[in-house]
C-alpha positions as a printed Julia matrix, in Angstrom:
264×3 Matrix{Float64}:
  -8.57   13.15   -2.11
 -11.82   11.22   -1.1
 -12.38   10.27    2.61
 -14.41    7.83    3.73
 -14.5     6.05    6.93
 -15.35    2.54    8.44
 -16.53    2.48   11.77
 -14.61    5.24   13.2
 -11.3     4.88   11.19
 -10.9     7.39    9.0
  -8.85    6.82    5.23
  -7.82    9.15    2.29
  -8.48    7.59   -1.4
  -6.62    8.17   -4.57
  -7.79    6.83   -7.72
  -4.87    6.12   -9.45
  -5.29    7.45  -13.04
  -5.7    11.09  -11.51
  -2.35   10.84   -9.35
   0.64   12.55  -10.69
   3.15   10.48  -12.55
   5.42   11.74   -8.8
   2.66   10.04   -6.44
   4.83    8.58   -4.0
   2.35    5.93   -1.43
   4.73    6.16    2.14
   5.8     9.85    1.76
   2.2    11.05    0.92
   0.52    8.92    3.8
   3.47   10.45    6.08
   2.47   13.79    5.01
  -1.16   13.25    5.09
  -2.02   11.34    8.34
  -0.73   12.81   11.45
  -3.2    14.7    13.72
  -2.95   18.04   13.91
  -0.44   18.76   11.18
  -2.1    16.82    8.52
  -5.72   15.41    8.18
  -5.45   12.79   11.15
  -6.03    9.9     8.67
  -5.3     6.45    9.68
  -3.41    5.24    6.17
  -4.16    6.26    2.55
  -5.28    3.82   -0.21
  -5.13    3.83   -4.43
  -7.72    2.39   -5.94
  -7.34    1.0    -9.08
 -10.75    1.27  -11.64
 -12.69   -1.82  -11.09
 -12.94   -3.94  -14.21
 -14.97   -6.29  -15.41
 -14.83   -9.96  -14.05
 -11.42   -9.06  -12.35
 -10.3    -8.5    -8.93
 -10.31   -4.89   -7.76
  -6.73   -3.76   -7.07
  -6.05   -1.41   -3.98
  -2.71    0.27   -2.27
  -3.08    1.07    1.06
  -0.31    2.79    3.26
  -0.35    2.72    7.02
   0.39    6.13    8.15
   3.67    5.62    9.07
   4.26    4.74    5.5
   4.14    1.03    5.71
   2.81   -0.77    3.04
  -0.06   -3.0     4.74
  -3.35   -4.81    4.73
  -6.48   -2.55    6.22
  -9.52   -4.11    6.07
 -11.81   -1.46    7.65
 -10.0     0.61    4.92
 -10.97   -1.44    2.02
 -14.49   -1.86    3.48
 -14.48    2.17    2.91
 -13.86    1.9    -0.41
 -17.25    0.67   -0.9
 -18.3     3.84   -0.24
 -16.83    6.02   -2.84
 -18.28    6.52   -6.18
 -17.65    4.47   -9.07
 -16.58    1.7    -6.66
 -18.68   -2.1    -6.82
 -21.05   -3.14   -5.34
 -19.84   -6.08   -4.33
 -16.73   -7.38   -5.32
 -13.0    -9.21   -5.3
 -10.46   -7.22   -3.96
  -7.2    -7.85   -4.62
  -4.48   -6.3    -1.83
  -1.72   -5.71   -3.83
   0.0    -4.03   -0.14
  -0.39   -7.94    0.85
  -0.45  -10.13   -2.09
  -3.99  -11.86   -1.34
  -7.31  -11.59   -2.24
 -10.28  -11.14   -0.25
 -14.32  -10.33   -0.71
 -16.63   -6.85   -0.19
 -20.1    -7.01    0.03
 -22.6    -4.7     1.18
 -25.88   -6.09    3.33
 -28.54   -3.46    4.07
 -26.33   -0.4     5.95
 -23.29   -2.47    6.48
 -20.03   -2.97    5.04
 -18.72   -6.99    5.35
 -15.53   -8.04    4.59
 -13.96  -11.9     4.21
 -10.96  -12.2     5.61
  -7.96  -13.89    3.96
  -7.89  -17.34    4.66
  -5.97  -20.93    3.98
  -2.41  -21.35    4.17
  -0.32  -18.89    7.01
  -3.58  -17.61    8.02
  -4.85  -18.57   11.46
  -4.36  -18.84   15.2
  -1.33  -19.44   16.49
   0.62  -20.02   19.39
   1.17  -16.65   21.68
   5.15  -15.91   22.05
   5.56  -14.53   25.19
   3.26  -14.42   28.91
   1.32  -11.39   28.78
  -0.24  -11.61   32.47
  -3.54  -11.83   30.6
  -5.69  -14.75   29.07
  -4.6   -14.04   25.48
  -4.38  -15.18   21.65
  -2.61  -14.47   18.79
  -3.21  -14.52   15.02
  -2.11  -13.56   11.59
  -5.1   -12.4     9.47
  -2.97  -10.53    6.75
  -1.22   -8.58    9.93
  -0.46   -9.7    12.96
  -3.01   -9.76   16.36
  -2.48  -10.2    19.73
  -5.52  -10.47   21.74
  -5.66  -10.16   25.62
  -8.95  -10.89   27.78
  -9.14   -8.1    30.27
 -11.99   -7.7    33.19
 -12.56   -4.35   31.83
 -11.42   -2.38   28.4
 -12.09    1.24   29.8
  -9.96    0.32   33.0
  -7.03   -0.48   30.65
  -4.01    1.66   30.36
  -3.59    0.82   26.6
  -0.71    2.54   25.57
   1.29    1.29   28.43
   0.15   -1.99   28.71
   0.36   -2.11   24.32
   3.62   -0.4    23.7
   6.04   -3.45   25.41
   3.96   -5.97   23.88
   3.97   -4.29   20.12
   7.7    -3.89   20.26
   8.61   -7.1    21.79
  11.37   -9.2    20.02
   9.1   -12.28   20.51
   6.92  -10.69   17.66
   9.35  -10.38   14.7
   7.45   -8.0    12.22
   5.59   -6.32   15.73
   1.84   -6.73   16.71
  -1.23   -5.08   17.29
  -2.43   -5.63   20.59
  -5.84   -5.62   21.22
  -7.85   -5.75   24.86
 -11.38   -7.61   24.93
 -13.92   -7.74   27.59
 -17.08  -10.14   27.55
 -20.21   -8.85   28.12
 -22.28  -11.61   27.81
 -22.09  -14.76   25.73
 -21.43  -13.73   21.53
 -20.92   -9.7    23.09
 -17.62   -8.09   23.61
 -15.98   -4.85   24.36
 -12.85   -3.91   22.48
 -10.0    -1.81   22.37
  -6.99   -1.76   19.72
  -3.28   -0.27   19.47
  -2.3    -0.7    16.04
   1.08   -0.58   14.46
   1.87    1.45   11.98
  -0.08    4.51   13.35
   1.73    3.47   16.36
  -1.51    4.36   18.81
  -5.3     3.31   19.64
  -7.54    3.09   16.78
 -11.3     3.89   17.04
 -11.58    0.76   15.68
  -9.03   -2.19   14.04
 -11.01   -4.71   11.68
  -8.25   -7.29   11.51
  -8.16   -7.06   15.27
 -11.62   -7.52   15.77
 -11.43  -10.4    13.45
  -8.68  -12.31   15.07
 -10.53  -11.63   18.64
 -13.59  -13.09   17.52
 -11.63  -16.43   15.83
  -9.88  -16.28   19.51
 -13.23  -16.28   21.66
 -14.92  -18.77   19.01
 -12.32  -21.45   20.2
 -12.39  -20.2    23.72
 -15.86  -20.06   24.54
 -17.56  -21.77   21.88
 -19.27  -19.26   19.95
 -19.02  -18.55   16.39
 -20.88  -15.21   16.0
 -19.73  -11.95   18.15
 -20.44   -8.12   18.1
 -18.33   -5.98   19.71
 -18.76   -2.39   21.21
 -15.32   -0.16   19.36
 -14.26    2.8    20.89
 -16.28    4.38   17.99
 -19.31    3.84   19.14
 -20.21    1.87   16.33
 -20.57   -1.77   16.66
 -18.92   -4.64   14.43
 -19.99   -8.02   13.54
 -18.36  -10.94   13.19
 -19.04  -14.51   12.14
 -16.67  -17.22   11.32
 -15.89  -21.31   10.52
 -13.11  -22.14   13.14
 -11.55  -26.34   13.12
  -9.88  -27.58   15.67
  -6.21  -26.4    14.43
  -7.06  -22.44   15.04
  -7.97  -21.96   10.76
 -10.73  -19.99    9.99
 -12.95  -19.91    6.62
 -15.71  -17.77    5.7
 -14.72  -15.42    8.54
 -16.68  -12.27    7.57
 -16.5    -8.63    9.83
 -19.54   -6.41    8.8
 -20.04   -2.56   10.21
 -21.16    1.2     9.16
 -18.61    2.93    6.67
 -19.33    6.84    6.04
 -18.52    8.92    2.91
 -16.84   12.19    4.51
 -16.33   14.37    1.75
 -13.55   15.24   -1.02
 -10.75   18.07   -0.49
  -8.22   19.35   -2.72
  -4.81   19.23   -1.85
  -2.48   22.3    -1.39
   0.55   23.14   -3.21
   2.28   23.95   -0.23
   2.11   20.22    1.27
   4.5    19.41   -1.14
   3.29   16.38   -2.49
   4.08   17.44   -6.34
């Protein structure tokens, strides 16, 4: 298993012509991802070879076993070897396409965008200036006065399980700094806690703030340490084109797997 991660989130890869024929996606990212009994991951991905004048095709499991979109994981994948340069990926987890590229040290990825993808109406009163947004997942973003004064899991775990979100939410607490420079703050589903750092949340916080307070280009400060960048076309009905994220991804390493996890 490769790991790589993308500003702070940490992934296992698989390429798929050396997994056994028993490979099962949700039971291995069960097995793999929980903190302290596995490797802590936040999801697992396959990763098809990359072929010639096709879309690169990538599997990636939340750790929890669902069968999702990760964008800071497929910005990762840029890091292994044999991966492209610069490339289409194809999310087969999703059933869309989107775009990789690599610009000096960074990572970018282009969202999903057109039909179904956008801003939206927010369900529910959260107490909070907020937004909501599907971006290949869903995003709920709430303006707070302060991100470190937040009681995330509290305030996140109502809001993620609330019936007025049918397939559940991420929840994700921002804090302006100054004009185009945010704070943020993410509890994702699926590893059912706070992320060092959620790309689709970022994304959908910085289409959010671009209708909000006008500005099309934001960098935000992750509980990582590392800072993301995001730039974006936003029209007047909430939908987004050429909305790009672009941060540091790492190589970690490679480690063989043990017999006795029981993975086959």
């Amino acid at each position: 298993m490769h790991i790589a991660s993308a500003s702070g989130n940490v992934f296992g890869y698989f390429w798929a012509d050396e997994l056994p024929p028993s490979f099962d996606g949700p039971a291995w990212a069960r097995v793999l991802s929980p903190r302290g009994i596995g490797f802590g991951l936040d999801g697992i991905f396959r990763l098809h070879r990359p072929l010639p004048d096709a879309p690169w095709r990538l599997d990636h499991w939340d750790s929890d076993g669902a069968h999702t979109f990760c964008s800071n994981g497929n910005r990762a994948a840029l890091a292994l070897k044999g991966a492209p340069t610069e490339t289409l990926v194809q999310a087969q987890s999703a059933g869309f396409d989107c775009r990789l590229r690599r610009e000096l040290e960074a990572i970018g990825i282009r969202m999903p965008e057109g039909d179904g993808f956008a801003l939206g109406v927010v369900p529910l009163e959260t107490g909070y200036p907020s937004g909501f947004g599907f971006v290949g997942n869903p995003q709920l973003v709430l303006r707070v006065p302060s991100v470190e004064a937040v009681d995330l899991p509290s305030l996140a775990k109502p809001l993620r399980w609330n019936p007025a979100f049918p397939e559940g939410t991420n929840v994700n607490v921002v804090e302006i700094l100054s004009p185009g420079h945010g704070r943020i703050r993410s509890f994702e589903r699926g590893v059912e806690g706070e992320t060092l750092c959620c790309g689709t949340g970022c994304a959908v916080s910085a289409a959010w703030l671009a209708q909000t307070e006008g500005l099309s280009d934001w960098t935000f400060e992750t509980a990582s340490g590392d800072p993301v960048t995001v730039s974006l076309n936003l029209d007047t009905e909430g939908r987004w084109t050429e909305l790009w994220l672009f941060g540091p991804v790492r190589l970690l390493g490679r480690v063989e797997l043990d017999a006795n996890l029981g993975l086959g």
